[in-house]
N, C-alpha and C positions, 0 to 999 in steps of 0.2 A: 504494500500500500504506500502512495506516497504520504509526502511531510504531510501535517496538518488535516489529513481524512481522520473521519471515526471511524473507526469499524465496526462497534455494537451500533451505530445508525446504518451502515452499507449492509450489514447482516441482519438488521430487523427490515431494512426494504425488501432485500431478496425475499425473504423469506412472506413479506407482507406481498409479493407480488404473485407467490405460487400460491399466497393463503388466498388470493383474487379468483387467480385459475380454480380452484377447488372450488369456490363458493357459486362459479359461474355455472359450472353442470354441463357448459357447452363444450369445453376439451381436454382434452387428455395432458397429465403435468408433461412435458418433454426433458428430455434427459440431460438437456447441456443446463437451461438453466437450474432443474432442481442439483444437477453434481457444482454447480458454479455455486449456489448459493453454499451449499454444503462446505467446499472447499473455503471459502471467508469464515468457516468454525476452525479452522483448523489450528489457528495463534492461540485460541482459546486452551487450547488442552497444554500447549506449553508454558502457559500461565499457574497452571495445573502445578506443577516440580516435575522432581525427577520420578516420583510414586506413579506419574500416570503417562510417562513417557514411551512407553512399549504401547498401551492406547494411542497417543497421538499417532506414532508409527503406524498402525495398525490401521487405524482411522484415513491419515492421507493414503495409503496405498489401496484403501476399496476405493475411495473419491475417484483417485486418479482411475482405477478402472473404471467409472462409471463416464467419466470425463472420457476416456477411448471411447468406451461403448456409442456413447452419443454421436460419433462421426460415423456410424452406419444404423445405429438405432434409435427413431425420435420421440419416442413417448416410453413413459416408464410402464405401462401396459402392455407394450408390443414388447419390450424386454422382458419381462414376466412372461409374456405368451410363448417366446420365444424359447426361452429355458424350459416353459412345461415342455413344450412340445419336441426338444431335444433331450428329454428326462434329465435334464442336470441340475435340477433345483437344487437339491441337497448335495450337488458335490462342490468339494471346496477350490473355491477360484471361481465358482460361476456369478454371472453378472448379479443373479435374484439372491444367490446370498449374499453378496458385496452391497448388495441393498439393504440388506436384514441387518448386517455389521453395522451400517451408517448410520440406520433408525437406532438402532439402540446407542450410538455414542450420542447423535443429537438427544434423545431422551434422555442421558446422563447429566451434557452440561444441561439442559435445559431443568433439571430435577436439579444440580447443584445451584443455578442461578436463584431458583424459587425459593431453597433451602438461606442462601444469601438472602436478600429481598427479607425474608420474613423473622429472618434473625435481628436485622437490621430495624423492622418495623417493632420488635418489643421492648 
């Protein structure tokens, strides 16, 4: 990022733009922007220490595959459909669990933020 950006604002727009897509009903999230937004979490976990630095690791390396994946696959449903339909859901390296990884790092910070926030508010 350069000098003078936020990034908890660049990472709650991302993420306020795929929360738009969802809310519309008319299309499918695509993959570059949900792995883009994704990828602006990823300073967050080095913020973390060294305790959750094998996460971060682990975290940027599904992103970046979802980030490949995006230049031949455009919605995160056609990637899902894609994996059933080559039965690789469940094997490790495939796109649908590299999704399943990401969700639950974002659901971590997103669970440490709130735990913040509400520590702060007593």
């Amino acid at each position: 990022m350069a000098d003078g950006e936020k990034p908890l604002r660049e990472i709650a727009d991302a993420f306020r733009d795929l929360a738009a897509t969802v809310a519309s009903q008319t299309l499918d999230i695509q993959v570059a922007p949900f792995s883009h937004a994704c990828s602006l979490v990823s300073p967050l976990f080095g913020c973390l220490g060294m305790a959750f630095k094998f996460a971060e690791l682990d975290y940027v390396a599904k992103v970046n595959n979802l980030i490949d994946a995006s230049k031949s696959i455009v919605t995160l449903q056609a990637l899902l459909d894609r994996d059933i339909e080559q039965n690789s859901v469940r094997k490790a390296g495939s796109h649908s669990r590299n999704l399943l990884k990401v969700k639950r790092g974002l659901d971590m910070v997103r669970v440490l933020f709130e735990q913040i926030l509400a520590s702060e508010n007593k």
